[in-house]
C-alpha positions as CSV (number, residue, x, y, z in Angstrom):
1,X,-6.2,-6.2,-19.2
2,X,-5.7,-5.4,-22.7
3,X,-1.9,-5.9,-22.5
4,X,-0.2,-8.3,-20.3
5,X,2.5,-6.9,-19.8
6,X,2.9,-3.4,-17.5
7,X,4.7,-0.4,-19.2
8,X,6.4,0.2,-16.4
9,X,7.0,-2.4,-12.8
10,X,9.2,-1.1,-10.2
11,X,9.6,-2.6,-6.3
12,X,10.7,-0.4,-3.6
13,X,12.0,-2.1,-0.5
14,X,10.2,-1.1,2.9
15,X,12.0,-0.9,6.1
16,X,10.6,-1.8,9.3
17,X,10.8,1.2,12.0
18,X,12.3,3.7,9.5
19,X,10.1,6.6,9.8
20,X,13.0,8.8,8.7
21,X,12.3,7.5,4.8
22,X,8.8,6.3,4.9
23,X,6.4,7.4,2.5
24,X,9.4,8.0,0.2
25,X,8.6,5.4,-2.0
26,X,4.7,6.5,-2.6
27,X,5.5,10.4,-3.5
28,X,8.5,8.5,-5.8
29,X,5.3,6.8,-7.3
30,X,3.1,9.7,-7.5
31,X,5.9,12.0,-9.2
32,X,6.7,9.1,-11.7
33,X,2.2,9.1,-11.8
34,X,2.3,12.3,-12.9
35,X,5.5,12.2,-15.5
36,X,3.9,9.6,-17.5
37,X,0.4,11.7,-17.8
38,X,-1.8,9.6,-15.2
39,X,-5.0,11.1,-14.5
40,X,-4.9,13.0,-11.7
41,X,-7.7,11.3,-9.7
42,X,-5.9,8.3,-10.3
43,X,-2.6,9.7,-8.7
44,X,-4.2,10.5,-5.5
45,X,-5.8,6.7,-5.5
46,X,-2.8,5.7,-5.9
47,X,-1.2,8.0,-3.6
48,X,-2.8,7.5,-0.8
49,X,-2.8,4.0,-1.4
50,X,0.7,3.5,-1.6
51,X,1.2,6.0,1.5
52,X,-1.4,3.9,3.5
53,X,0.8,0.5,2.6
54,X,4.1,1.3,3.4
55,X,3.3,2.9,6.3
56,X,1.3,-0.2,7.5
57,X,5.0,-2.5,6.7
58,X,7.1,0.2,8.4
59,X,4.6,0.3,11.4
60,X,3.5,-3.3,11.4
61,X,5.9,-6.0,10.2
62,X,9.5,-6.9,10.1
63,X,9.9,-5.2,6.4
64,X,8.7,-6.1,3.0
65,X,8.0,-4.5,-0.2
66,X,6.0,-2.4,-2.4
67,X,5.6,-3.3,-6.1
68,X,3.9,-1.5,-8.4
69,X,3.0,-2.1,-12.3
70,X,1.5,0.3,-14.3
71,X,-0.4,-1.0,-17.8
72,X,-2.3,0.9,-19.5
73,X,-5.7,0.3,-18.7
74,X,-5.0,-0.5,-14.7
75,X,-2.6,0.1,-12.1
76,X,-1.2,-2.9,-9.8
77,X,-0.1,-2.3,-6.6
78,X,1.1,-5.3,-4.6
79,X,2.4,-4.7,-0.9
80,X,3.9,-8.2,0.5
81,X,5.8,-7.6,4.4
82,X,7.5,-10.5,6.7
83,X,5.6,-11.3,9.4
84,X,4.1,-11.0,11.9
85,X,0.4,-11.4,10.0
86,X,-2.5,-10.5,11.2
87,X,-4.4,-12.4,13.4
88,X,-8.2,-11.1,12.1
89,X,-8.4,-9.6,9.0
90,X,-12.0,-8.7,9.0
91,X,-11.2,-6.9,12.5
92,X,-8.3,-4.9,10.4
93,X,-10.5,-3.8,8.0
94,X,-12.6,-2.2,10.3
95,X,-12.2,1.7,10.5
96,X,-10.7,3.0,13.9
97,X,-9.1,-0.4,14.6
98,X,-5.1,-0.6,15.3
99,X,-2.7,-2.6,17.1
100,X,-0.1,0.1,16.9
101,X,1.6,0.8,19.9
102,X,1.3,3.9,22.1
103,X,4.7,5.0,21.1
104,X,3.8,4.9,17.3
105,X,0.4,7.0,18.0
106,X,2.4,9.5,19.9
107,X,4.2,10.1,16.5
108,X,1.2,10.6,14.5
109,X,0.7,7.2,13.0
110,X,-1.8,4.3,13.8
111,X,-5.0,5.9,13.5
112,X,-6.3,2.6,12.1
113,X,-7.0,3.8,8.6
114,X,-4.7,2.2,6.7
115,X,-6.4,-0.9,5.1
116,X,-9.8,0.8,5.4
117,X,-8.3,3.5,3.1
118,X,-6.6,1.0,0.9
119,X,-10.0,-0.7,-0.1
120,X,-11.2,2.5,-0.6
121,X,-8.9,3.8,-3.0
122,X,-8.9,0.3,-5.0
123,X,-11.1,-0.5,-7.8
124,X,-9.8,-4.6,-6.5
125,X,-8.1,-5.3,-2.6
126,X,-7.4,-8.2,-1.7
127,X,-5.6,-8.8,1.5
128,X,-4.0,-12.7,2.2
129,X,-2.2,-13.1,6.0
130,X,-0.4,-15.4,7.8
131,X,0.3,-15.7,11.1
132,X,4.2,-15.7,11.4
133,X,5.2,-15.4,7.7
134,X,3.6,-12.0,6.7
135,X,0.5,-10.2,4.8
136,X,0.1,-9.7,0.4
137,X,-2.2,-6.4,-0.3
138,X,-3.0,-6.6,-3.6
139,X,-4.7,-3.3,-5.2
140,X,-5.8,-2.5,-8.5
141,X,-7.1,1.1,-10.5
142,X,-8.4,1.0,-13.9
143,X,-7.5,3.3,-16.0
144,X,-11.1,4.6,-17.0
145,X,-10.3,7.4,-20.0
């Protein structure tokens, strides 16, 4: 980074089980993307991204955050829930794989795509779990002009 210190940092608080607000804070990001002149490739990184992660702490844990910085060469995105963890990351990661329940597939969600599509969308991912205190995404873009 050429600067160490982000132009803008905002955290949004993630609710467990409150599908009535989720994604809220990711199209908050992308609109705030796109007032500050991101590239639009970048928005929809991000975007999805950010979608993909709160989703994931509504769906999966007991609530946690979303934390983004933006600098101007990359974008961080941090994503850090309470519990439960996850009790095989490498079996997370793979495409198609959920633990959601039936009654969260029956509303659309838990396809099993959410860290798969994280990692995509990163230029960095990093993913640290523990069982019974919670799971840190971290994800990066650079800002390629």
């Amino acid at each position: 980074m050429k600067n160490n210190k982000p132009s803008i940092k905002q955290t949004f608080d993630i609710s467990a089980g409150n599908f009535s607000v989720a994604g809220s804070a990711s199209s908050r990001i992308k609109n705030m993307l796109k007032r500050i002149g991101i590239d639009d490739k970048i928005i929809r990184r991000v975007a999805v991204a950010t979608y993909e992660a709160e989703m994931n702490i509504a769906i999966h844990s007991h609530g946690g955050t979303l934390c983004i910085e933006i600098f101007p060469d990359v974008i961080i995105i941090v994503a850090k829930d309470k519990g439960p963890g996850i009790k095989n990351v490498a079996l997370a990661m793979e495409e198609g794989y959920s633990t959601a329940t039936d009654e969260i597939r029956a509303m659309g969600f838990g396809a099993g795509m959410g860290l798969p599509n994280m990692k995509k969308c990163s230029d960095e991912f990093d993913i640290q779990s523990t069982l019974g205190v919670g799971t840190r995404v971290e994800m990066k873009m650079y800002n390629k002009e």
